[in-house]
N, CA, C and O atoms as a printed pandas DataFrame, in Angstrom:
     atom_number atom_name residue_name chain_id  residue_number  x_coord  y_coord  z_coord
0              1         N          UNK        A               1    5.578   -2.880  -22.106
1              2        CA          UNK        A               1    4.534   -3.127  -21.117
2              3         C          UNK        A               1    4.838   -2.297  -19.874
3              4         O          UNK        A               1    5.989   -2.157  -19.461
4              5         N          UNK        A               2    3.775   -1.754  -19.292
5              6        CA          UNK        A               2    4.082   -1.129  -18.129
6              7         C          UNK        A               2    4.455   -1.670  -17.036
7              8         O          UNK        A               2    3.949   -2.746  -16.714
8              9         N          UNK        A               3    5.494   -1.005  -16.154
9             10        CA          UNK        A               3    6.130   -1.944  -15.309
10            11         C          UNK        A               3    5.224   -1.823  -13.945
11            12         O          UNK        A               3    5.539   -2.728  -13.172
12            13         N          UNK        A               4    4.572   -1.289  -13.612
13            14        CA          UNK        A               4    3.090   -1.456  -12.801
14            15         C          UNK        A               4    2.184   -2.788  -13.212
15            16         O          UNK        A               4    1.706   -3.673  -12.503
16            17         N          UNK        A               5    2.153   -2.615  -14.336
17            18        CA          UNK        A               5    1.261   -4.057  -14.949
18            19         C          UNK        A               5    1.804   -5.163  -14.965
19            20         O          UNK        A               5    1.159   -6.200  -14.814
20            21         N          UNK        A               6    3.105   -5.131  -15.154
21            22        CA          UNK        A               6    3.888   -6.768  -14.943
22            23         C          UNK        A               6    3.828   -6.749  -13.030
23            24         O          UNK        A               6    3.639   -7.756  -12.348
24            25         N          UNK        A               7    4.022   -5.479  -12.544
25            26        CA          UNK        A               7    4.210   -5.978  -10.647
26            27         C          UNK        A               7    2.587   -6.747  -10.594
27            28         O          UNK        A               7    2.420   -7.932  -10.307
28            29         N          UNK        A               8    1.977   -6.212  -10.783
29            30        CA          UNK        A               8    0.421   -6.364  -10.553
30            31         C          UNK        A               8    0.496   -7.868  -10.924
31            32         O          UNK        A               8    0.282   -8.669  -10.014
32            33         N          UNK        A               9    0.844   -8.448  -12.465
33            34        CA          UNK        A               9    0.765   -9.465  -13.075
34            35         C          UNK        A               9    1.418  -10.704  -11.542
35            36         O          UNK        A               9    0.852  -11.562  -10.864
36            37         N          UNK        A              10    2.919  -10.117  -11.588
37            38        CA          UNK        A              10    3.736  -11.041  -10.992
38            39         C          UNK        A              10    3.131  -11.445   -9.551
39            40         O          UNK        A              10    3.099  -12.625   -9.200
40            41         N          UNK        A              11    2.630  -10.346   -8.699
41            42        CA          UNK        A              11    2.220  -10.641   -7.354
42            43         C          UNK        A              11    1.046  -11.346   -7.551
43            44         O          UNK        A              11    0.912  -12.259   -6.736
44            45         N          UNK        A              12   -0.040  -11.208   -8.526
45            46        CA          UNK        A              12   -1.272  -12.156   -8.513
46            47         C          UNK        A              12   -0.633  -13.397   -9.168
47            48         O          UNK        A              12   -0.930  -14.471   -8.644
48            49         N          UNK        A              13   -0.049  -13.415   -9.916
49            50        CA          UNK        A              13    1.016  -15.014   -9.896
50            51         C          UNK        A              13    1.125  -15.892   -9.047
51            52         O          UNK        A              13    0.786  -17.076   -9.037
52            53         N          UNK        A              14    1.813  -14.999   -8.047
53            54        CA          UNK        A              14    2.611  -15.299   -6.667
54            55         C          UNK        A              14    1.516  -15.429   -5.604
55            56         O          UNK        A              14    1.881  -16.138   -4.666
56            57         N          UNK        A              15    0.642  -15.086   -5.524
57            58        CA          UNK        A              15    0.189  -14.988   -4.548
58            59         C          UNK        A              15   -1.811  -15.552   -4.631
59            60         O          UNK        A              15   -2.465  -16.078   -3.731
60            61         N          UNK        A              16   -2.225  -15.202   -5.918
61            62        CA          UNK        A              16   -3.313  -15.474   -6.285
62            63         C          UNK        A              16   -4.242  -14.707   -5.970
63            64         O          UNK        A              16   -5.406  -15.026   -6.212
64            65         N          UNK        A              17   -3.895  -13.421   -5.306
65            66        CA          UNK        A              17   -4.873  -12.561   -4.904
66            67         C          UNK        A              17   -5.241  -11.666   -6.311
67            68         O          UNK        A              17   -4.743  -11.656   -7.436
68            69         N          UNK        A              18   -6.621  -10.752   -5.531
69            70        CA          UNK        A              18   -6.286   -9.815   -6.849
70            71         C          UNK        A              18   -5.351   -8.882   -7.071
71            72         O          UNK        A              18   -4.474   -8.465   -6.314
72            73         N          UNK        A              19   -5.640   -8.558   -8.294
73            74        CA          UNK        A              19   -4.645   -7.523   -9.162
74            75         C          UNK        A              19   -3.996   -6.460   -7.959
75            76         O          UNK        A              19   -2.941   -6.482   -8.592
76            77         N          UNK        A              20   -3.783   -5.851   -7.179
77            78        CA          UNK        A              20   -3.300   -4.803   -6.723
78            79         C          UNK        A              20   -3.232   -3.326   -7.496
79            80         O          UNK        A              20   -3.316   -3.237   -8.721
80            81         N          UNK        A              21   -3.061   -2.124   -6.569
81            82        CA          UNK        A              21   -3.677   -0.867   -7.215
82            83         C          UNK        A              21   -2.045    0.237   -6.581
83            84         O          UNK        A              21   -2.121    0.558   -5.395
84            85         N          UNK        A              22   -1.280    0.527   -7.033
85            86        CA          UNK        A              22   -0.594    1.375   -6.566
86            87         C          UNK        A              22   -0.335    2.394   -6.808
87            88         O          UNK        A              22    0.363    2.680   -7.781
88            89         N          UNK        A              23   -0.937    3.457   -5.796
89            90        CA          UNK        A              23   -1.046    4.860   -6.191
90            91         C          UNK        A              23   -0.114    5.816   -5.378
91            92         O          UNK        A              23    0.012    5.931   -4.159
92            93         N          UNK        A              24    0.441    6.402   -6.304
93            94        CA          UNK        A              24    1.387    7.664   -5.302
94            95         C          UNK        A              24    0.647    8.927   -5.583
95            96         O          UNK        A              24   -0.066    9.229   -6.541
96            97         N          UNK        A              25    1.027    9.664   -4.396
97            98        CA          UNK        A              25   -0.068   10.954   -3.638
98            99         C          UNK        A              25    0.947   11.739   -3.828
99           100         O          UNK        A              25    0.632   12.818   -3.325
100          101         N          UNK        A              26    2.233   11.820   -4.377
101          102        CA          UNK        A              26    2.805   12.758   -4.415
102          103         C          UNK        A              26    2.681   13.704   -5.356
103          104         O          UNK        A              26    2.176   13.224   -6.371
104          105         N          UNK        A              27    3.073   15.512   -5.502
105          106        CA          UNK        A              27    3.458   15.994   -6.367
106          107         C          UNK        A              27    1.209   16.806   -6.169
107          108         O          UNK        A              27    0.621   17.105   -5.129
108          109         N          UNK        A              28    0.693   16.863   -7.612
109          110        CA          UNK        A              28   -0.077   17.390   -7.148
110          111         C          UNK        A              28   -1.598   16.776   -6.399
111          112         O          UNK        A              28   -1.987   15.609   -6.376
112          113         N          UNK        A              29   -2.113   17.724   -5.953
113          114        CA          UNK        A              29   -3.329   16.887   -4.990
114          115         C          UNK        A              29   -4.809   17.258   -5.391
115          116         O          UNK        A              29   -5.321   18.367   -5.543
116          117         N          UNK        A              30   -5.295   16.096   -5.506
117          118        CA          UNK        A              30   -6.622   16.625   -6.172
118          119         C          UNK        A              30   -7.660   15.568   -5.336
119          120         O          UNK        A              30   -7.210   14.622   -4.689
120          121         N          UNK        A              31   -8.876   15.814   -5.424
121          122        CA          UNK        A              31   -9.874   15.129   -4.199
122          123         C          UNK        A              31   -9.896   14.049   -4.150
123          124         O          UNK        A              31   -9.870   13.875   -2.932
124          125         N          UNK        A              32   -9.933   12.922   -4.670
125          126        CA          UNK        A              32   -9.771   11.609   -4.827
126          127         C          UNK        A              32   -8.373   11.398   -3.929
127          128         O          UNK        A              32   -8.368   10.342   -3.296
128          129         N          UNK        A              33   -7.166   12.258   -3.773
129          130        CA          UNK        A              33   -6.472   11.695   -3.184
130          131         C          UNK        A              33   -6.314   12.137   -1.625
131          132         O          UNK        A              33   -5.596   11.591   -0.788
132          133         N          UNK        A              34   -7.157   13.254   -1.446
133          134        CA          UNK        A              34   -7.768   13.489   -0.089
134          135         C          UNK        A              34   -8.365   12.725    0.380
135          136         O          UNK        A              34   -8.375   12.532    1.596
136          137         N          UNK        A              35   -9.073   12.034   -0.515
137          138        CA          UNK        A              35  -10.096   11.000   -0.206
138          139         C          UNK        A              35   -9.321    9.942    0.686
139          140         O          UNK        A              35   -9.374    9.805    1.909
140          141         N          UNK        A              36   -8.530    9.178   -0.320
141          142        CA          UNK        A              36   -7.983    8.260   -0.044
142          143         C          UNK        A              36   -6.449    8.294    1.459
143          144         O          UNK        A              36   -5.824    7.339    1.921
144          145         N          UNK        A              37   -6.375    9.341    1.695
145          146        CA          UNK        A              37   -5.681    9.746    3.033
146          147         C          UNK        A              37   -7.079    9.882    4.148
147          148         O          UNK        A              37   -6.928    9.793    5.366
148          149         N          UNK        A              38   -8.279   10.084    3.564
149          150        CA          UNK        A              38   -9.090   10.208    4.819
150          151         C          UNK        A              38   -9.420    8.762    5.210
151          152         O          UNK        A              38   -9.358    8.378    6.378
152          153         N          UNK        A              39   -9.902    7.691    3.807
153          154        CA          UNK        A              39   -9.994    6.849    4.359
154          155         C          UNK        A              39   -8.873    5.734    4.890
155          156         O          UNK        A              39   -9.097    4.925    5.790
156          157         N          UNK        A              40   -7.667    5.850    4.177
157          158        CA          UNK        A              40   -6.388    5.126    4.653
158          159         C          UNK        A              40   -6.091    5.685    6.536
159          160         O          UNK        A              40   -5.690    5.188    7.589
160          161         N          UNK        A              41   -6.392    6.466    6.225
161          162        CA          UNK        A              41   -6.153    7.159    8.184
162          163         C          UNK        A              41   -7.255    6.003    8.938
163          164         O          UNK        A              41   -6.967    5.166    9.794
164          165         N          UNK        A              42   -8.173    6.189    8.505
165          166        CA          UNK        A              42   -9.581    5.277    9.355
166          167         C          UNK        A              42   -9.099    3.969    9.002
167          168         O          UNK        A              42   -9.107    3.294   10.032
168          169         N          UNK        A              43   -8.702    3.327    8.067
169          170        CA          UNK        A              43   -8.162    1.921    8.104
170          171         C          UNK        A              43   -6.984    1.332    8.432
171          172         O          UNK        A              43   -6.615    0.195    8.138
172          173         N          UNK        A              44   -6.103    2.612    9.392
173          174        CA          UNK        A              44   -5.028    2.019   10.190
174          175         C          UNK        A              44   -4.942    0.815   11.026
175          176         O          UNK        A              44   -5.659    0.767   12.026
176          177         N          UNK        A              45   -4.265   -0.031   10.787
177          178        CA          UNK        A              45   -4.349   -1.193   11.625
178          179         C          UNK        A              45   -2.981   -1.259   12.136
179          180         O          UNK        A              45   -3.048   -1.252   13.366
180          181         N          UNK        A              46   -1.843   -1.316   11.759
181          182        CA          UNK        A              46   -0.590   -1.626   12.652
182          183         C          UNK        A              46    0.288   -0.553   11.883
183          184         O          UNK        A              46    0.252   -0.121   10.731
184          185         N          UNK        A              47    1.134   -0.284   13.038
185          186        CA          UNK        A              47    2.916    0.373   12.027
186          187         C          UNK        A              47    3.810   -0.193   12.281
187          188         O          UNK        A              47    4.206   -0.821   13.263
188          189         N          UNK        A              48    4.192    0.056   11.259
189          190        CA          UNK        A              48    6.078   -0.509   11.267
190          191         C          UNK        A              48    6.841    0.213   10.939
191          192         O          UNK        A              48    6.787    0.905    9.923
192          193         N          UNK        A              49    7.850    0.177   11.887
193          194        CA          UNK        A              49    8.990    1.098   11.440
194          195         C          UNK        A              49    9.811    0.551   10.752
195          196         O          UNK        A              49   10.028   -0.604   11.119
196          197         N          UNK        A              50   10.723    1.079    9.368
197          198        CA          UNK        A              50   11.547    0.253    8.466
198          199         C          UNK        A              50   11.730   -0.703    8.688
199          200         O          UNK        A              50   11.097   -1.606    8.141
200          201         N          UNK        A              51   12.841   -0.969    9.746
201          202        CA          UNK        A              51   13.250   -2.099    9.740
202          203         C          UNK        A              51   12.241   -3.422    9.597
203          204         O          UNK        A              51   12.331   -4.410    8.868
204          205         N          UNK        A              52   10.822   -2.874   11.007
205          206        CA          UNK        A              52   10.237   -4.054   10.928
206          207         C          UNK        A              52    9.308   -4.452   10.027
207          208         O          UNK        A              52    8.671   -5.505   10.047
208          209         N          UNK        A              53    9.230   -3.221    8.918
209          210        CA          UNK        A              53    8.718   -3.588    7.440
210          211         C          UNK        A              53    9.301   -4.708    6.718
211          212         O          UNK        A              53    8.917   -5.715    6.124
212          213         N          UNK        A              54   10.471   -4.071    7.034
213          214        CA          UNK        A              54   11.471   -4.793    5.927
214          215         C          UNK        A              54   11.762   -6.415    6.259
215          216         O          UNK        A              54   11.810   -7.246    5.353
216          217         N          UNK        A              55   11.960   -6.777    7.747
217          218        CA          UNK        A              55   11.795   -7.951    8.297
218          219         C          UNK        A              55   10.551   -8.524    8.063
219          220         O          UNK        A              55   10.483   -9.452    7.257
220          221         N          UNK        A              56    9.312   -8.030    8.772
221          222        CA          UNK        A              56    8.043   -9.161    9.046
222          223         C          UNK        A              56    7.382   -9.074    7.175
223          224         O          UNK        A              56    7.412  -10.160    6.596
224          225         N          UNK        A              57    6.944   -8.088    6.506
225          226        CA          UNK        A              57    6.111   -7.619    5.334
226          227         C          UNK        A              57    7.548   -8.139    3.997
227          228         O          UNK        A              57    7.433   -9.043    3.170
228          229         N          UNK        A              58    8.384   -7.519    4.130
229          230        CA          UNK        A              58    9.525   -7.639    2.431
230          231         C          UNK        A              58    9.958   -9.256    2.609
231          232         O          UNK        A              58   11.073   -8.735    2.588
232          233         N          UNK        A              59   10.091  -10.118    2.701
233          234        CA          UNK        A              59   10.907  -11.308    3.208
234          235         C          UNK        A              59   11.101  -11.642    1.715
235          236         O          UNK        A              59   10.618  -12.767    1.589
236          237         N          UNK        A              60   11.279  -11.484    1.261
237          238        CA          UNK        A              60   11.816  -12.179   -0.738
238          239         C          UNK        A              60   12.200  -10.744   -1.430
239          240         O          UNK        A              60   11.932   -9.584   -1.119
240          241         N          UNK        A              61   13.041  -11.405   -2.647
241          242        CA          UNK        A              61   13.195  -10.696   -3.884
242          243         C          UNK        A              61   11.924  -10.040   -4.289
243          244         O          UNK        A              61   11.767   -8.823   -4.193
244          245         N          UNK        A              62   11.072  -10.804   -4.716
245          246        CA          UNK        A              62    9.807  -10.558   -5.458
246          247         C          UNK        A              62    9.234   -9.381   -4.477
247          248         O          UNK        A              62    9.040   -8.306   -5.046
248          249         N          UNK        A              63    8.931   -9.440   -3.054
249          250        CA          UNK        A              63    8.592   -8.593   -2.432
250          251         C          UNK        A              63    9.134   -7.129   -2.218
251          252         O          UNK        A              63    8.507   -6.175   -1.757
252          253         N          UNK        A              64   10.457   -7.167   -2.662
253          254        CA          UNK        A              64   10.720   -6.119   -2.817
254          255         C          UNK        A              64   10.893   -4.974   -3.920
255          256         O          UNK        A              64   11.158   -3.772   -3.914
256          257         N          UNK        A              65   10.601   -5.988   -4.898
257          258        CA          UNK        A              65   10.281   -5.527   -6.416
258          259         C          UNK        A              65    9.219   -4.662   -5.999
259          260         O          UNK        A              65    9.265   -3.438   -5.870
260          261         N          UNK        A              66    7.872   -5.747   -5.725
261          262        CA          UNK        A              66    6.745   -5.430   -5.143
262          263         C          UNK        A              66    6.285   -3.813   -4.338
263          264         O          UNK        A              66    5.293   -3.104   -4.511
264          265         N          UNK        A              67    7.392   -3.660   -3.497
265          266        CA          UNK        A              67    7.300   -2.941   -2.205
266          267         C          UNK        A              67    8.185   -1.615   -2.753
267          268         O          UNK        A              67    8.182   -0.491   -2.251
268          269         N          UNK        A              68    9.078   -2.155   -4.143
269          270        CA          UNK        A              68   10.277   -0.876   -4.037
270          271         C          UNK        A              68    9.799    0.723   -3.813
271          272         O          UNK        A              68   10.484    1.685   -3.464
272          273         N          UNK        A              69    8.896    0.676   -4.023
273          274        CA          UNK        A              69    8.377    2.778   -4.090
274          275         C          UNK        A              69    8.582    2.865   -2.612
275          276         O          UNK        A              69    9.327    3.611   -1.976
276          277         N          UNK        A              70    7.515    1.667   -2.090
277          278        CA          UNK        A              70    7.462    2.894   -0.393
278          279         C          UNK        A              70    9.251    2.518    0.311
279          280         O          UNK        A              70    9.652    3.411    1.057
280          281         N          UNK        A              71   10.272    1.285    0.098
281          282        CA          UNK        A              71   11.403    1.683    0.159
282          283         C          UNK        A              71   11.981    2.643   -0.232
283          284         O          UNK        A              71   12.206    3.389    0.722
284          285         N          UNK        A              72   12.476    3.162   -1.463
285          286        CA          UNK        A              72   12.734    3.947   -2.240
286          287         C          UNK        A              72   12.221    5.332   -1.627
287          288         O          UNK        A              72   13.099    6.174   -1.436
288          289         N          UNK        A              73   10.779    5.702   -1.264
289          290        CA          UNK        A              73   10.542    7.041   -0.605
290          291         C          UNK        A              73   10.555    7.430    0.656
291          292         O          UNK        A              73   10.581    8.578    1.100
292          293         N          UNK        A              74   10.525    5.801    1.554
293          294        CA          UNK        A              74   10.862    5.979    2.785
294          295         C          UNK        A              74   11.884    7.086    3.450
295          296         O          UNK        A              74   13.074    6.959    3.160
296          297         N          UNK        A              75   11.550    8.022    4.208
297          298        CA          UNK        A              75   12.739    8.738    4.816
298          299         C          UNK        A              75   12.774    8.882    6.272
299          300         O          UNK        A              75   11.700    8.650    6.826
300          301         N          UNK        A              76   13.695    9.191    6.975
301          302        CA          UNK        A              76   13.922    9.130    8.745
302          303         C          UNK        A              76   12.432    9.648    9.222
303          304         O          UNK        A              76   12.030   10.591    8.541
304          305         N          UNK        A              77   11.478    9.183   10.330
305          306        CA          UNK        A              77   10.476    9.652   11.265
306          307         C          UNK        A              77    9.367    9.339   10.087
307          308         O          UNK        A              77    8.300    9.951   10.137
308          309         N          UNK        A              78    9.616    8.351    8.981
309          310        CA          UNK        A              78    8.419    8.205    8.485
310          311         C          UNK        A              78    7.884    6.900    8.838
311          312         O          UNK        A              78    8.506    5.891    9.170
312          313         N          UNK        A              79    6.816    7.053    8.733
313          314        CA          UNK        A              79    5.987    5.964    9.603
314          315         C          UNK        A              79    5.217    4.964    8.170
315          316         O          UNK        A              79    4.769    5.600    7.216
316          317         N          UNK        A              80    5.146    3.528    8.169
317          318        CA          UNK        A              80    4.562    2.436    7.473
318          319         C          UNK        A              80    3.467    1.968    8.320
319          320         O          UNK        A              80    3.579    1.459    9.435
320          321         N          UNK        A              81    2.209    2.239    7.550
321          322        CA          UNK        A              81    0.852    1.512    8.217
322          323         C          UNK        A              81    0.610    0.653    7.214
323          324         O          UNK        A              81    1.068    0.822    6.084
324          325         N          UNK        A              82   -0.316   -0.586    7.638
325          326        CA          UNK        A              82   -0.636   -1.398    7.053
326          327         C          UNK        A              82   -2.606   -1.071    7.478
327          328         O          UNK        A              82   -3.093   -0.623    8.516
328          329         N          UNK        A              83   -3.182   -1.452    6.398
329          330        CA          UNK        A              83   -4.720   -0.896    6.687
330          331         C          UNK        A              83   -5.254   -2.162    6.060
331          332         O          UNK        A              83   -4.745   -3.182    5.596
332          333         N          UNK        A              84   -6.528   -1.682    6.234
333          334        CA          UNK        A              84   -7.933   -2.851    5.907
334          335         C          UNK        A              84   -9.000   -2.387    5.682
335          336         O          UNK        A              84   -9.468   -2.015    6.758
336          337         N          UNK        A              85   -9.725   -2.174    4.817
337          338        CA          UNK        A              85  -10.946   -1.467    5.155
338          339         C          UNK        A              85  -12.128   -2.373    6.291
339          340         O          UNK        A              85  -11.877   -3.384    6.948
340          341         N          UNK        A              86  -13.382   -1.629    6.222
341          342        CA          UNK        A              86  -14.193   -2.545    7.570
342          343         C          UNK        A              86  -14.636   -4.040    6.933
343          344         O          UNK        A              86  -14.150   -4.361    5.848
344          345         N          UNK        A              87  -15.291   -4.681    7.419
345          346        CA          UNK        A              87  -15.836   -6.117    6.666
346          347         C          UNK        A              87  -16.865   -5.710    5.838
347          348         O          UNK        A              87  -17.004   -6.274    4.752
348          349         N          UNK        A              88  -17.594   -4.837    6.173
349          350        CA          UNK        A              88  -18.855   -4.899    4.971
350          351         C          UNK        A              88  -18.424   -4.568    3.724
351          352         O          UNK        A              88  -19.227   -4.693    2.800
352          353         N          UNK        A              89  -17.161   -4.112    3.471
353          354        CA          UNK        A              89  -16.594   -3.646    2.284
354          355         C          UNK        A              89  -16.216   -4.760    1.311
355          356         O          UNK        A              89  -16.163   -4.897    0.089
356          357         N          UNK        A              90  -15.916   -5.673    2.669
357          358        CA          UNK        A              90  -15.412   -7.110    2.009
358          359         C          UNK        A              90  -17.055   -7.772    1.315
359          360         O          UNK        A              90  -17.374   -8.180    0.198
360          361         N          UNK        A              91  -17.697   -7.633    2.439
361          362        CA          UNK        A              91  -19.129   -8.643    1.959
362          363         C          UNK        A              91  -19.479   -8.045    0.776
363          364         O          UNK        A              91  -19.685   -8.872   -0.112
364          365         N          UNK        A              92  -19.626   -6.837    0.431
365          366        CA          UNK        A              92  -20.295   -5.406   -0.759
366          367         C          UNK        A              92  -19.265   -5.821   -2.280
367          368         O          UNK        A              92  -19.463   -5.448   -3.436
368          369         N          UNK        A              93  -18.062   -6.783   -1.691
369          370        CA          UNK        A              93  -17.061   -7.241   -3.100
370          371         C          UNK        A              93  -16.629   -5.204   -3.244
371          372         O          UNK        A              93  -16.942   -4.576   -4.255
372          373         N          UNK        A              94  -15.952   -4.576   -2.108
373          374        CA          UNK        A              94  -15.677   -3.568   -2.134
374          375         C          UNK        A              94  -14.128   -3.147   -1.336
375          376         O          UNK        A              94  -13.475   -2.106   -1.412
376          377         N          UNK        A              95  -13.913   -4.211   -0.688
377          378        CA          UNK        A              95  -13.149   -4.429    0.123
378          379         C          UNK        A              95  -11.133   -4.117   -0.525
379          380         O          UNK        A              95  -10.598   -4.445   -1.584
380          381         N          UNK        A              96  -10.603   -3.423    0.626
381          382        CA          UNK        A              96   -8.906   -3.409    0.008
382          383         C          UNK        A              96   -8.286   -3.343    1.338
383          384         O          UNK        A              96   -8.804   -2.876    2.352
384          385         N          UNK        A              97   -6.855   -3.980    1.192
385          386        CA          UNK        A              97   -6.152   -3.642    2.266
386          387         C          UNK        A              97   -4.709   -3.639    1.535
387          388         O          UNK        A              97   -4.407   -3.978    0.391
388          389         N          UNK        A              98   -3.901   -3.121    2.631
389          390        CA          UNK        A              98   -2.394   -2.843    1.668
390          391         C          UNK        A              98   -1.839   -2.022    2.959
391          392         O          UNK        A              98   -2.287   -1.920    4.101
392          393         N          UNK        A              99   -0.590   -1.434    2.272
393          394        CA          UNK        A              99    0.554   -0.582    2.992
394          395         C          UNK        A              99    0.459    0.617    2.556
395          396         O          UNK        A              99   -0.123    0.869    1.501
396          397         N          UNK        A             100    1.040    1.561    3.334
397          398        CA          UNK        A             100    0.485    3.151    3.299
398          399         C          UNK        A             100    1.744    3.777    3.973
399          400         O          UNK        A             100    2.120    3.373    5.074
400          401         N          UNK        A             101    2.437    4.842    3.251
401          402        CA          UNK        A             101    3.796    5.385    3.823
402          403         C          UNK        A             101    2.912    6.891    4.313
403          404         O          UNK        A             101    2.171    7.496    3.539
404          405         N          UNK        A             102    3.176    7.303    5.718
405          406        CA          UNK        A             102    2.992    8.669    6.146
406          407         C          UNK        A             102    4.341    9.122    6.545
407          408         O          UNK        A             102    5.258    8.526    7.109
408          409         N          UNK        A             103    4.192   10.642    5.993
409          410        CA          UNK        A             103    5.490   11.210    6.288
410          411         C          UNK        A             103    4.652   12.709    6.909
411          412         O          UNK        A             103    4.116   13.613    6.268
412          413         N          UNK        A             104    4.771   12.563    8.065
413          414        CA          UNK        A             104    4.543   14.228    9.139
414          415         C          UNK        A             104    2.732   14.006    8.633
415          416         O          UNK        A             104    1.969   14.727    7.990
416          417         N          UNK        A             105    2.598   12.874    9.184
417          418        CA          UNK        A             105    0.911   13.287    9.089
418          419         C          UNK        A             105    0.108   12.522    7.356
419          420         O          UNK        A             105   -0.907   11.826    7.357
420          421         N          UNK        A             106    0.761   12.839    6.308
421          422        CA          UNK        A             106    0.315   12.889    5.471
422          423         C          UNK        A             106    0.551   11.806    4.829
423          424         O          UNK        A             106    1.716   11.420    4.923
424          425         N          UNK        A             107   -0.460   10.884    3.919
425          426        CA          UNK        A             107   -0.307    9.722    2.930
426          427         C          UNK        A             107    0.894   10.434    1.915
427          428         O          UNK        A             107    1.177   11.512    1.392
428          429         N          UNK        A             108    1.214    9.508    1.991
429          430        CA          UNK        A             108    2.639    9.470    0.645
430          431         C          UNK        A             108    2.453    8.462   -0.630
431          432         O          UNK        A             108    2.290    8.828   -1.794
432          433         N          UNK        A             109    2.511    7.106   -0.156
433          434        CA          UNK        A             109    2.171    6.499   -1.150
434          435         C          UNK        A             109    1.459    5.181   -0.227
435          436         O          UNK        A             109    1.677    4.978    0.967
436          437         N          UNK        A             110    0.439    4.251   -1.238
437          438        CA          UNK        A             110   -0.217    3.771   -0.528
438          439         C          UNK        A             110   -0.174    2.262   -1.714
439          440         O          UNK        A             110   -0.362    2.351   -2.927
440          441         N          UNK        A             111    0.058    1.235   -1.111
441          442        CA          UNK        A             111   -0.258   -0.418   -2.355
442          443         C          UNK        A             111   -1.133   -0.503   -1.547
443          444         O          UNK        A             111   -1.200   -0.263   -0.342
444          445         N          UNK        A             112   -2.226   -1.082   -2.726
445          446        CA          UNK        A             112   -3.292   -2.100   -2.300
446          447         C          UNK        A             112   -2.826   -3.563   -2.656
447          448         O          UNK        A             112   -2.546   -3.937   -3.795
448          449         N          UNK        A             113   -2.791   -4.228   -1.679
449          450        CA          UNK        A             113   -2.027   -5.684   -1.793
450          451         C          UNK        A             113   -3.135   -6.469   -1.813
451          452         O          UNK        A             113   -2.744   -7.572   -2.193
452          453         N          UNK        A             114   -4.378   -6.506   -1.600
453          454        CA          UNK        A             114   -5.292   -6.946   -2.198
454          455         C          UNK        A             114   -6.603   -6.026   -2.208
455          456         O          UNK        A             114   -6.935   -4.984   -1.642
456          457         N          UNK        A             115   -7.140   -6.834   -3.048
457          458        CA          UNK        A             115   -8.684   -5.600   -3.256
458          459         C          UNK        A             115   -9.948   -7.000   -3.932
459          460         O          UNK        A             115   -9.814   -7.977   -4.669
460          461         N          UNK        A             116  -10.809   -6.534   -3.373
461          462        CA          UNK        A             116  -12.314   -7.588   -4.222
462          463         C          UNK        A             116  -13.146   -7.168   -4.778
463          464         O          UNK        A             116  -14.008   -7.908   -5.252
């Protein structure tokens, strides 16, 4: 079984939200993932720097199962946003929000921690 599909499984377990979507932007780039850096930029809502990722957002085991990529790719002067898209996205059953690693400007990798 894919180990994306058991995280997905385990956090809607845990948490009851939906499924989650985790996509990495690394390596090559094709429009869909332009896309998704144009709109992850517009749905910035807060940053955290490691540590205070790792404090306020990771607080469990499970969460860090959860979270391991953007740990794992995190590197010095990279920045953790947390996003939302607007409400009508939510009302439209279109709606996602999640965590988003930028490194010098650019999406790196991005979880959707929930989506409708």
């Amino acid at each position: 079984m894919n180990k994306y599909l058991i995280i997905h499984l385990v956090f809607f377990l845990l948490t009851g939200c939906s499924a989650s979507e985790i996509t990495s932007v690394q390596g090559t780039e094709s429009q869909s993932r332009f896309c998704d850096q144009d709109l992850i930029n517009a749905w910035k809502q807060k940053s955290y720097r490691l540590s205070e990722f790792k404090r306020f957002v990771v607080k469990s085991e499970s969460d860090q199962k959860f979270f391991h990529k953007i740990l794992d790719l995190h590197r010095k002067g990279d920045t953790i946003w947390y996003y939302c898209s607007p409400s009508e996205t939510w009302e439209k059953l279109m709606g996602r929000s999640g965590y988003a690693l930028f490194r010098n400007g650019k999406l790196i990798i991005k979880i959707d921690t929930v989506i409708n």
